[in-house]
LUMTISE-231630 format. One record per residue (C-alpha): residue number from 1; x, y, z; residue in three letters. Coordinates in nm, 4 decimals. Layout:
residues N
REC  resi        xx        yy        zz  resn
REC   NUM         X         Y         Z   ALA
...
//
This chain:
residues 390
REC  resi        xx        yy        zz  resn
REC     1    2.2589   -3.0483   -1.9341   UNK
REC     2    1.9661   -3.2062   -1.6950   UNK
REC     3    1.5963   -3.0716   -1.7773   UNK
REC     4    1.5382   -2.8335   -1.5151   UNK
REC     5    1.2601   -2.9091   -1.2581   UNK
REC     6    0.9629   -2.7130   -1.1374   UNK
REC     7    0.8479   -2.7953   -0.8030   UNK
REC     8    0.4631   -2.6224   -0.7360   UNK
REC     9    0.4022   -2.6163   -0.3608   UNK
REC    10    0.0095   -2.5118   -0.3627   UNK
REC    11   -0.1658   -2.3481   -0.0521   UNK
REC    12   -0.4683   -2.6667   -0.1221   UNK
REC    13   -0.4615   -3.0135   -0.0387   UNK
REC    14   -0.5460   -3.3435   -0.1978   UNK
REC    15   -0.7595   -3.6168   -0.0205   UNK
REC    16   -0.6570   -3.9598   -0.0644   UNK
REC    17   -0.8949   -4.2508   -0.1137   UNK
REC    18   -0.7546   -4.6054   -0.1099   UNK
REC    19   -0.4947   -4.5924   -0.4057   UNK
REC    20   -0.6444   -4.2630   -0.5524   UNK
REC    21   -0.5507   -3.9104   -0.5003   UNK
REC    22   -0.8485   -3.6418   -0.5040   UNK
REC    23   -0.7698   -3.3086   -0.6458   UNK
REC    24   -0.8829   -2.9841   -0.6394   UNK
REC    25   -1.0002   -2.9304   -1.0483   UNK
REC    26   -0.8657   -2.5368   -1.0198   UNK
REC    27   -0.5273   -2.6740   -0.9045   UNK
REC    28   -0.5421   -2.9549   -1.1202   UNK
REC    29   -0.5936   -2.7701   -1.4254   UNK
REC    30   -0.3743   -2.5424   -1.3829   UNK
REC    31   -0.1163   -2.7510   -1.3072   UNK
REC    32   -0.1540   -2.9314   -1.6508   UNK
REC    33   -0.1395   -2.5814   -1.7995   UNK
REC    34    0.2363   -2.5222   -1.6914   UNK
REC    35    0.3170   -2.8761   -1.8175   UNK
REC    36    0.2371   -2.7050   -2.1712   UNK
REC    37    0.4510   -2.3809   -2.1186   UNK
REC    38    0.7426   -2.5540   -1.8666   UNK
REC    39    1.0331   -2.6710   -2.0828   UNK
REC    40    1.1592   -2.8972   -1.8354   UNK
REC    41    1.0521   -3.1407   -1.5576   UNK
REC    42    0.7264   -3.0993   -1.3447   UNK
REC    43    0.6669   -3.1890   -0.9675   UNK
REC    44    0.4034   -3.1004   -0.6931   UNK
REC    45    0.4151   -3.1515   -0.3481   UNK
REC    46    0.0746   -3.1482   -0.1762   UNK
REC    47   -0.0335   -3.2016    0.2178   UNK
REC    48   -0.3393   -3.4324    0.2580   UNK
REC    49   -0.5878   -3.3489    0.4095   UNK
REC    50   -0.9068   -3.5333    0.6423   UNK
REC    51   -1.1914   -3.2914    0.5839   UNK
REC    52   -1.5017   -3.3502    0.3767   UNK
REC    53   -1.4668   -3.3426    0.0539   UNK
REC    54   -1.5744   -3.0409   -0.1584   UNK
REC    55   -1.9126   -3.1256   -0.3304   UNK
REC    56   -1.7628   -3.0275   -0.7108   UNK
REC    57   -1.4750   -2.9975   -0.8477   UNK
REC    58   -1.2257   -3.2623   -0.7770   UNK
REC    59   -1.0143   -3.4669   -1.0267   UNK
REC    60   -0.9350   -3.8418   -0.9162   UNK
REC    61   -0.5937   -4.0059   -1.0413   UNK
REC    62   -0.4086   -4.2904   -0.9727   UNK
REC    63   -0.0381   -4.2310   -0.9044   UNK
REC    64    0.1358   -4.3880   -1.1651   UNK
REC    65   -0.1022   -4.1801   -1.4126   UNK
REC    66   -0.0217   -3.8496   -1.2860   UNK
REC    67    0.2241   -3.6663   -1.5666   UNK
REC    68    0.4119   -3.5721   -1.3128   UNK
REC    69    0.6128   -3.6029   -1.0269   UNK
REC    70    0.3634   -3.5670   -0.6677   UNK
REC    71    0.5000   -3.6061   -0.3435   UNK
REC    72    0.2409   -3.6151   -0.0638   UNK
REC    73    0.2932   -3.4693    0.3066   UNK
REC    74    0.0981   -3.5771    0.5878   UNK
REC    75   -0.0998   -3.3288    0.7499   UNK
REC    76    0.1303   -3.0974    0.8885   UNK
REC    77    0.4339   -3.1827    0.7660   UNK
REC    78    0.6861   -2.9348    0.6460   UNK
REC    79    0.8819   -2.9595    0.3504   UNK
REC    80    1.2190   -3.0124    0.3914   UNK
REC    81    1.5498   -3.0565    0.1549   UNK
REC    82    1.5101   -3.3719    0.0646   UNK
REC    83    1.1307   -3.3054   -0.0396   UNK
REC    84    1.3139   -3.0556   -0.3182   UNK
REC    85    1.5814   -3.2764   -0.4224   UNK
REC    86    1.6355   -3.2212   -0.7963   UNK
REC    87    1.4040   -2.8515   -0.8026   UNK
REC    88    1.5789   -2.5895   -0.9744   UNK
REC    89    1.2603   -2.3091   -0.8892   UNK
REC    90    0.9477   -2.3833   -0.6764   UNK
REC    91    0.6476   -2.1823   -0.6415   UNK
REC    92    0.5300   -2.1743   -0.3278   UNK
REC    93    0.2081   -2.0042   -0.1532   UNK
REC    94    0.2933   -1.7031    0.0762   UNK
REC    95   -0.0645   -1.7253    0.1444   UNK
REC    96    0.0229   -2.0202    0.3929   UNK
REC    97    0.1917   -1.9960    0.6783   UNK
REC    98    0.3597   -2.3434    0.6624   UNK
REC    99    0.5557   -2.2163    0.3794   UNK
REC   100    0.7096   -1.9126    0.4723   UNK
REC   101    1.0260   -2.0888    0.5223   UNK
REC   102    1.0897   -2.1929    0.1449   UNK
REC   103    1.2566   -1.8583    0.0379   UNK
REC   104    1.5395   -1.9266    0.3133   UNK
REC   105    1.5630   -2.2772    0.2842   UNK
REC   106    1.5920   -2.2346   -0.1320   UNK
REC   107    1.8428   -1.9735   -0.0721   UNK
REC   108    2.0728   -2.2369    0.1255   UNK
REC   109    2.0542   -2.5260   -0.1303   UNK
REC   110    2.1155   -2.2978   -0.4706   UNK
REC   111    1.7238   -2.3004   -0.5770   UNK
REC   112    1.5322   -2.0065   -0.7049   UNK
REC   113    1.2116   -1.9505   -0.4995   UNK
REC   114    0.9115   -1.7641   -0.6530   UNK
REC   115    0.6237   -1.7175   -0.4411   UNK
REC   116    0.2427   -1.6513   -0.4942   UNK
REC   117    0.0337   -1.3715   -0.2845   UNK
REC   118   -0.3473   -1.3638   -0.2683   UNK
REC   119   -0.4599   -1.1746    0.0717   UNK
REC   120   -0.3392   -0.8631    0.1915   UNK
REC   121   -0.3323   -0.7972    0.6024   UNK
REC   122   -0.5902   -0.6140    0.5518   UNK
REC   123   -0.8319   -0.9028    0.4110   UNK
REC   124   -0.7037   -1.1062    0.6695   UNK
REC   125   -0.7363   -0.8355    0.9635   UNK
REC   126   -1.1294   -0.8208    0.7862   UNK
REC   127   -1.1667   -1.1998    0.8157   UNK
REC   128   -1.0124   -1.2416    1.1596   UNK
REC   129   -1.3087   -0.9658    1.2637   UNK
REC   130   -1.5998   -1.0656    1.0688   UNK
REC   131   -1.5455   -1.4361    1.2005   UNK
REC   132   -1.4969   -1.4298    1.5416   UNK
REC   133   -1.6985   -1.3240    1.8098   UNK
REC   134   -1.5471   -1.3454    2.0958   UNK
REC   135   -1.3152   -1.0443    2.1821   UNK
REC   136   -0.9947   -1.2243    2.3553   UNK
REC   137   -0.9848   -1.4696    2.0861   UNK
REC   138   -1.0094   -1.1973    1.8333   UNK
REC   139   -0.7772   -1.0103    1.9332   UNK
REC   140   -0.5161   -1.3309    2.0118   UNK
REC   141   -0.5994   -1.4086    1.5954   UNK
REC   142   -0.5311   -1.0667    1.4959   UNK
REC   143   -0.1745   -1.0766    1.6772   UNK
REC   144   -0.1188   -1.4004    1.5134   UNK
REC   145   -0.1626   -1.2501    1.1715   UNK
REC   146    0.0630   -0.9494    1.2654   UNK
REC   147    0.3166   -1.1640    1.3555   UNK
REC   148    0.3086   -1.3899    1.0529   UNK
REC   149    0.3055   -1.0580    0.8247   UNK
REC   150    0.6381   -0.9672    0.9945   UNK
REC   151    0.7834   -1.3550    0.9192   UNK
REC   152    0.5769   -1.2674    0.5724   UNK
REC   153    0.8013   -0.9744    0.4379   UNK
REC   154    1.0889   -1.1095    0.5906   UNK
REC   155    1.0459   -1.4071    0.3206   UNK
REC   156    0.9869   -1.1566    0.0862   UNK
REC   157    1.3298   -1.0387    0.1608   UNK
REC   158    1.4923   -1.3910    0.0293   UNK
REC   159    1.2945   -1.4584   -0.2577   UNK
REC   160    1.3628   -1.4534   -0.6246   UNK
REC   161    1.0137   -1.3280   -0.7304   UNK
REC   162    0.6710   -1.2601   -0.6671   UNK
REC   163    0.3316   -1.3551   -0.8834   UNK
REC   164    0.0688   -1.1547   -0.6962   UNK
REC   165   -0.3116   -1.2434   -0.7422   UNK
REC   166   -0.5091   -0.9036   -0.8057   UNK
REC   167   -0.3945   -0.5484   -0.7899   UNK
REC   168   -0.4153   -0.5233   -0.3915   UNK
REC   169   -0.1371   -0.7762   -0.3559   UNK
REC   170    0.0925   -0.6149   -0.6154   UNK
REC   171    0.0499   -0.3244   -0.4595   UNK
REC   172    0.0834   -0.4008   -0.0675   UNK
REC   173    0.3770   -0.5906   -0.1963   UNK
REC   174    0.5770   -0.3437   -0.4389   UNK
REC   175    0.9054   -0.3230   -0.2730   UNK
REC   176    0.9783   -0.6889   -0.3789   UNK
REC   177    1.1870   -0.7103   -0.6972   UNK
REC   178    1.0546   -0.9477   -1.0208   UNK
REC   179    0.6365   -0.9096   -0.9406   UNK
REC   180    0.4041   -1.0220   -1.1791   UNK
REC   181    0.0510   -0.9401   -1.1872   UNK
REC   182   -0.2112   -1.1707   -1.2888   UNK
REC   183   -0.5720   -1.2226   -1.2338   UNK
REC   184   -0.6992   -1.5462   -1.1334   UNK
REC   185   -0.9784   -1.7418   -1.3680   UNK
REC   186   -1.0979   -2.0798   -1.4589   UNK
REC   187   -1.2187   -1.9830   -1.7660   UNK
REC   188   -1.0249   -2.0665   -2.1227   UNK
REC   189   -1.1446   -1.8921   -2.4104   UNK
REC   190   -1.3227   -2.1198   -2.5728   UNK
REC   191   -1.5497   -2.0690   -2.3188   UNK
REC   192   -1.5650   -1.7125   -2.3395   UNK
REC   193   -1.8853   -1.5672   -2.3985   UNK
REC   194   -1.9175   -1.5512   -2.8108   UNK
REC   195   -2.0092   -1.2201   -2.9542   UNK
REC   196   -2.2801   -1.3722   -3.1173   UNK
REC   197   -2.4721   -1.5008   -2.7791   UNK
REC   198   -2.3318   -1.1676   -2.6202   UNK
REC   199   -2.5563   -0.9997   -2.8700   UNK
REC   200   -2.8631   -1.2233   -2.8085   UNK
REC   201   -2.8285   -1.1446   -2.4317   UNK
REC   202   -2.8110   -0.7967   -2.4645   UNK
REC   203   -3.1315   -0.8375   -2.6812   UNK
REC   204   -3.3461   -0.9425   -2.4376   UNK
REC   205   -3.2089   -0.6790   -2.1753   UNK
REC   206   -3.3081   -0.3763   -2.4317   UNK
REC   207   -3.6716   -0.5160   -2.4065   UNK
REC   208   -3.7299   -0.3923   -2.0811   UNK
REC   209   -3.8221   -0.6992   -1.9179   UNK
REC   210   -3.6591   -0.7141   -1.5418   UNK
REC   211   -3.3347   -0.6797   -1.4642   UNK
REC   212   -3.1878   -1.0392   -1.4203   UNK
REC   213   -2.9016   -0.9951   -1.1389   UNK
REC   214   -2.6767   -1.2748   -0.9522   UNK
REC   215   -2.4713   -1.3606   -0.7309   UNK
REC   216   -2.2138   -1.6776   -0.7015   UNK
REC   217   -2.0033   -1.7937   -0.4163   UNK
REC   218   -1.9864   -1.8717   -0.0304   UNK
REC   219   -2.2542   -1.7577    0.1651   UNK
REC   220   -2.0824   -1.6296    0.4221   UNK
REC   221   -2.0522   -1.2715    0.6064   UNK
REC   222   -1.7209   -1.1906    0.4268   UNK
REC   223   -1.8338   -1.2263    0.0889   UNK
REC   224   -2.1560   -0.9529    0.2010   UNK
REC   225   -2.3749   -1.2888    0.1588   UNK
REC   226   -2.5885   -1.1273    0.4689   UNK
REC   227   -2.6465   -0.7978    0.2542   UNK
REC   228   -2.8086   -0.9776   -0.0768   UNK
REC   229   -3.1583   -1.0013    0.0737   UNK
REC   230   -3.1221   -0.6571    0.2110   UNK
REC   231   -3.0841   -0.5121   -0.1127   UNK
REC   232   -3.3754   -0.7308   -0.2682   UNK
REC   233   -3.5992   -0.5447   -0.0172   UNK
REC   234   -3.4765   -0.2264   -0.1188   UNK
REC   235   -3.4968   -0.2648   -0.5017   UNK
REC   236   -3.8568   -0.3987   -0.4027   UNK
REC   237   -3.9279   -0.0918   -0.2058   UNK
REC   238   -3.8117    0.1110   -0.4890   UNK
REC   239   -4.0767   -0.0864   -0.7455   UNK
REC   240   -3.7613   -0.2153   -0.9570   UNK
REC   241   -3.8397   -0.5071   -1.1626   UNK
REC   242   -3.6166   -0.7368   -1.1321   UNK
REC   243   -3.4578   -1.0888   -1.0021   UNK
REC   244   -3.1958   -1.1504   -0.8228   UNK
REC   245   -3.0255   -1.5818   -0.8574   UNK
REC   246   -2.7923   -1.6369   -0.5437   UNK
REC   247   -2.5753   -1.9738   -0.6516   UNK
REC   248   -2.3702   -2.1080   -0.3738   UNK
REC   249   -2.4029   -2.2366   -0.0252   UNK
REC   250   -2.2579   -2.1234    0.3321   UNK
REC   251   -2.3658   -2.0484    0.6992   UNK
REC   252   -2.5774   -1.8007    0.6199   UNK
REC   253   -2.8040   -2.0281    0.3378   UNK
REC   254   -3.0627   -2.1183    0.5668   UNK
REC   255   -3.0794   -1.7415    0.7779   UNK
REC   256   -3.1238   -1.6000    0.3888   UNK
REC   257   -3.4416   -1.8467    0.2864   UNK
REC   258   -3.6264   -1.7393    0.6229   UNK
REC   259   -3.5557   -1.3710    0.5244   UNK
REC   260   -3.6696   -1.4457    0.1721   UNK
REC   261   -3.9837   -1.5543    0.3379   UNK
REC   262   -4.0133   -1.3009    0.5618   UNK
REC   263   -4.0223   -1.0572    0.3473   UNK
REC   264   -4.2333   -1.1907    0.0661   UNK
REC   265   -3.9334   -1.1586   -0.2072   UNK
REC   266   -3.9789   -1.5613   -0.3337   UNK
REC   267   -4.1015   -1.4326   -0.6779   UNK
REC   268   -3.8021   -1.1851   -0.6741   UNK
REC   269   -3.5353   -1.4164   -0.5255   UNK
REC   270   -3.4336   -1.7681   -0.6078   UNK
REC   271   -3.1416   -1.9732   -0.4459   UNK
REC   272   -3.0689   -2.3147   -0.6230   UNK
REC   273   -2.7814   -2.3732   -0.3991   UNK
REC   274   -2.4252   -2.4744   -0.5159   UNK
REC   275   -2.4003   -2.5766   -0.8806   UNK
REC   276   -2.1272   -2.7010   -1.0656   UNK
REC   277   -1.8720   -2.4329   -1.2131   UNK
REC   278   -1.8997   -2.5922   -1.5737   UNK
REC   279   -2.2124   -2.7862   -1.6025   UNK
REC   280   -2.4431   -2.5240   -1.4821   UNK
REC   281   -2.3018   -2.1857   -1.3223   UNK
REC   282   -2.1104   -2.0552   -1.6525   UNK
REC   283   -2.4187   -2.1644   -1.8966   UNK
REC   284   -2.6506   -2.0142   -1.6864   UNK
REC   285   -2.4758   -1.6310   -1.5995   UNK
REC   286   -2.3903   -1.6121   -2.0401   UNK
REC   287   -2.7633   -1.6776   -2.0803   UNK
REC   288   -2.9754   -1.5173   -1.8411   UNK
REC   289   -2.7699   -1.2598   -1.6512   UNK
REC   290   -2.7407   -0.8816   -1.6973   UNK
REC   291   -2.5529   -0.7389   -1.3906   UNK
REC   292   -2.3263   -0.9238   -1.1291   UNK
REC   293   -2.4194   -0.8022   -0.7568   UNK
REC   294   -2.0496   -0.8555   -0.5780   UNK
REC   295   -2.0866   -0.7431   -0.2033   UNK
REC   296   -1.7526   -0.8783   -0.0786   UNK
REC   297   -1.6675   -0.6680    0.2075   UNK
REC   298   -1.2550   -0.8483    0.1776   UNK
REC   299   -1.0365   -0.7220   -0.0675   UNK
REC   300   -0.9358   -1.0991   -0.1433   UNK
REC   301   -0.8702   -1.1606   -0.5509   UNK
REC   302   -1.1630   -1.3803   -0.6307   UNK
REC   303   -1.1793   -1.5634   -0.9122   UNK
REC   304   -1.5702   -1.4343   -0.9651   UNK
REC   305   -1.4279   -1.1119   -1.1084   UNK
REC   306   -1.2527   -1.2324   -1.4401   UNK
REC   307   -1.4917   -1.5311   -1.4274   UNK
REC   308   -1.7645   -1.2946   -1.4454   UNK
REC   309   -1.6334   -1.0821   -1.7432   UNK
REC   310   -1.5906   -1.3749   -1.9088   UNK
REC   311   -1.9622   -1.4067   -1.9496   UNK
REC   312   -1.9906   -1.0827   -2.0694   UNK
REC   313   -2.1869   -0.9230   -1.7622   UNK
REC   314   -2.0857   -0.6091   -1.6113   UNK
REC   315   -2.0255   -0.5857   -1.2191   UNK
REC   316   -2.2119   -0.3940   -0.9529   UNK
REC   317   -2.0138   -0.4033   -0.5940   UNK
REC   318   -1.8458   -0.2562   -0.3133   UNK
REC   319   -1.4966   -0.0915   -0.3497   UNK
REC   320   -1.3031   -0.3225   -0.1924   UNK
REC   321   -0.9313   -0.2681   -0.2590   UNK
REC   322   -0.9290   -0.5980   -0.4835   UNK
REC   323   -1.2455   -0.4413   -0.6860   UNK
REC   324   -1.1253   -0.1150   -0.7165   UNK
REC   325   -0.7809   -0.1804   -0.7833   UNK
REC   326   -0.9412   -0.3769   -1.0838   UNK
REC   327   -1.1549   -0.0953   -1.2104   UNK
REC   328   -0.8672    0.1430   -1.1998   UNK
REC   329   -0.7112   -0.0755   -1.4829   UNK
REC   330   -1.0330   -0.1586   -1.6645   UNK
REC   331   -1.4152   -0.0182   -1.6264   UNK
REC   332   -1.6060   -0.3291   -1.5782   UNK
REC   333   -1.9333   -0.2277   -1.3644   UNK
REC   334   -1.9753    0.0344   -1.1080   UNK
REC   335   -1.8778    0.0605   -0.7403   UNK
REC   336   -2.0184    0.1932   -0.4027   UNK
REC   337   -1.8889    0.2575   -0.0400   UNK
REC   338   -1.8420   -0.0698    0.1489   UNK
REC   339   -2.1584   -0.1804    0.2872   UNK
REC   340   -2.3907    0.0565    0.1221   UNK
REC   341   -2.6757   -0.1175    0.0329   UNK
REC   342   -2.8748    0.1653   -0.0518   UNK
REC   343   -2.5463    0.2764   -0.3022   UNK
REC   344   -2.5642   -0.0204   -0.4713   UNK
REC   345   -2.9525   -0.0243   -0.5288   UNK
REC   346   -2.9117    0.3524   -0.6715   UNK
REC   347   -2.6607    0.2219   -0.8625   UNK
REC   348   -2.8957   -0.0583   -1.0125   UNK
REC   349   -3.2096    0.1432   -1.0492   UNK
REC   350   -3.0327    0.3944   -1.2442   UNK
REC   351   -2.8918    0.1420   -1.4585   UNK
REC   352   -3.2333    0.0397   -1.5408   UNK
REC   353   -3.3337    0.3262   -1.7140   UNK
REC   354   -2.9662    0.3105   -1.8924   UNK
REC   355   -2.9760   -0.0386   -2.0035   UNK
REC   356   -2.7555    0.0555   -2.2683   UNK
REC   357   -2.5057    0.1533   -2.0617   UNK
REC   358   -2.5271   -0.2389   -1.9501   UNK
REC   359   -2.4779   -0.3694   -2.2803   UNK
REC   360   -2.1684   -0.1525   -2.3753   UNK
REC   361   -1.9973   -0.2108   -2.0633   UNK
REC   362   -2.0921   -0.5902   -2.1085   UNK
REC   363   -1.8953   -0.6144   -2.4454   UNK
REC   364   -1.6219   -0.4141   -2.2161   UNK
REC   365   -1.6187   -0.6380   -1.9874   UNK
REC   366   -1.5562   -0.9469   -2.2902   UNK
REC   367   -1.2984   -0.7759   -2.4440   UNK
REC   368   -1.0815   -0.7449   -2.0978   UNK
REC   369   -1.1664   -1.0879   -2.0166   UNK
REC   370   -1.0115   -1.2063   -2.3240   UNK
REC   371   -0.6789   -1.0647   -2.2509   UNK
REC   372   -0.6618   -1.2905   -1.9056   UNK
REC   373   -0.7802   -1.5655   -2.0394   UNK
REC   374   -0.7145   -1.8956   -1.8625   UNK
REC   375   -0.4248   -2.0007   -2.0879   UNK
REC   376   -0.3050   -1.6607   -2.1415   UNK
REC   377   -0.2903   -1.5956   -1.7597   UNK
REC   378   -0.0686   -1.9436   -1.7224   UNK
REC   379    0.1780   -1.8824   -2.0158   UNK
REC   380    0.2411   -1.5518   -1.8835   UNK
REC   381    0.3313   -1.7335   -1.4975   UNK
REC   382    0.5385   -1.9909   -1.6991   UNK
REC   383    0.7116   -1.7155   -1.8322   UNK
REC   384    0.8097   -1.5491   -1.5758   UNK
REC   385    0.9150   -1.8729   -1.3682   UNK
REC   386    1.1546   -1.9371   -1.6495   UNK
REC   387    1.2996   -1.5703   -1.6681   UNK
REC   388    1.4619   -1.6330   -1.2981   UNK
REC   389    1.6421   -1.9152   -1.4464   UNK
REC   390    1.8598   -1.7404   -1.6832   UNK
//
């Protein structure tokens, strides 16, 4: 009987330089993972892509090193039958719009099609708004998502399965038969937070010295990147010791240093910029961090929630659907309206006078991360890809 092949169709690209393919390190990784729980073959099929290349986080390989099987489209090419000659079940991203046609085209040549969700319309309908600023073109963006919802849940109709990204997704997408829920993480657990530096954390946070609160990711409107200096200024207001470290980069970096400025917060606030996932970001929020500040306004699944629990730190944010879908299964912080600065600053002042509150919700927060661990989260996806095959 021939080894069955899995063909991953991911949502990211690869760049190409000379005789070397670039990466993504999430995608990469990942991909390695199913090679461990897949029983059979293994194949990827990736468009390339001309942008600049992310600062961190790629893996370079030659081709003949790769342990497995990596077709590359040129930008903008769709992937036809031949591309999936051999593919007993791909994966594909519903998330892109290039490969909504899978489920249908699987369906005609005998091959199981599983797909993966992320965004909900409603993150994208957010998006569409919060980025564009000119009405006609909003408005012709927010039709175009519409419409691709519609060719959306019609692929939904064909498929053999769904692996939805957060508790939003599973949700908005119920009605489709063989779901899986997961929750999206780099982290393995090795790298899990130990009790025993857990413990020497929570130490210093019982002295009473100030609250030590961060923030990770694009710095961007959509990810409430505009309301992080906003709430330093409160908690200042309020006399709250503490310090807020904002990691990342985005349009709004250098808007956020003048406002820093402005408002005399540079002993309160400190922005080193992007840092690398492993090398710096992880060491640094299992060391010196007591609270997460998440003001994502979307309801997208980011990875900063599980990534965050991993360290051990409890999370303060808004409600979004993808945050409170996640505390409905699990308390792991505390949640105001969406955009309610001054929520979320009563939120953290009263938590400093509770701090140990903090530190049992922080060993909470471990022992839910270490169910959805990195390799945990991918055996369970292998798993279900091979229950569709019978």
């Amino acid at each position: 009987m021939p080894r069955q092949r899995l063909t991953i169709i991911p949502s990211v690209p690869l760049w190409k330089d000379g005789d070397s393919l670039l990466f993504d390190r999430k995608f990469y990784d990942g991909l390695a993972m199913y090679g461990q729980y897949w029983t059979g073959d293994l194949a990827c099929i990736l468009s390339s892509s001309k942008s600049e290349l992310p600062a961190f986080g790629l893996v370079t390989k030659k081709h003949e090193d790769l342990p497995f099987k990596c077709t590359v489209l040129d930008e903008g090419e769709l992937v036809t039958s031949e591309h999936l000659r051999g593919t007993s079940i791909v994966l594909a991203s519903a998330d892109a719009s290039d490969q909504l046609h899978l489920s249908a085209l699987c369906r005609r040549l005998g091959i199981k099609c599983i797909y993966v969700i992320e965004y909900v319309p409603e993150t994208r309908y957010q998006i569409a708004s919060l980025s564009t600023r000119n009405p006609l073109i909003r408005l012709r963006r927010l039709f175009y998502i519409w419409n691709e919802e519609r060719r959306r849940r019609a692929a939904f109709r064909v498929c053999d399965g769904l692996q939805s990204n957060g508790t939003a997704a599973y949700r908005e997408y119920e009605s489709v038969e063989n779901k899986l829920l997961y929750f999206d993480t780099r982290v393995r657990g090795k790298d899990i937070i130990t009790d025993a530096k857990l413990e020497e954390r929570l130490s210093v946070l019982a002295r009473g010295t100030a609250l030590r609160l961060a923030f990770s990711g694009r710095l961007i409107r959509m990810k409430g990147a505009d309301h992080l200096i906003r709430l330093a200024g409160v908690l200042n207001q309020r006399q709250i010791r503490f310090h807020l470290t904002i990691y990342g980069s985005g349009d709004l970096e250098g808007e956020m240093r003048k406002d820093i400025q402005r408002n005399a917060l540079e002993g309160k606030v400190a922005m080193p910029g992007a840092v690398d996932f492993y090398d710096r970001l992880l060491p640094d929020l299992k060391e010196k961090i007591d609270l997460f500040v998440c003001l994502h306004r979307q309801s997208d699944p980011s990875c900063t929630y599980l990534e965050t629990l991993s360290c051990g730190i409890p999370i303060v944010g808004y409600a979004n659907r993808a945050f409170a879908g996640l505390m409905e299964i699990s308390k792991v912080g505390w949640e105001a309206g969406l955009d309610d600065v001054a929520g979320i600053a009563a939120l953290i002042e009263g938590l400093d006078k509770r701090r140990a509150e903090i530190a049992e919700m922080s060993r909470s927060c471990v022992a839910f991360a270490r169910h959805h661990d990195f390799e945990t989260t991918f055996r369970n996806r292998a798993n279900h890809l091979l229950s569709q095959l019978g």
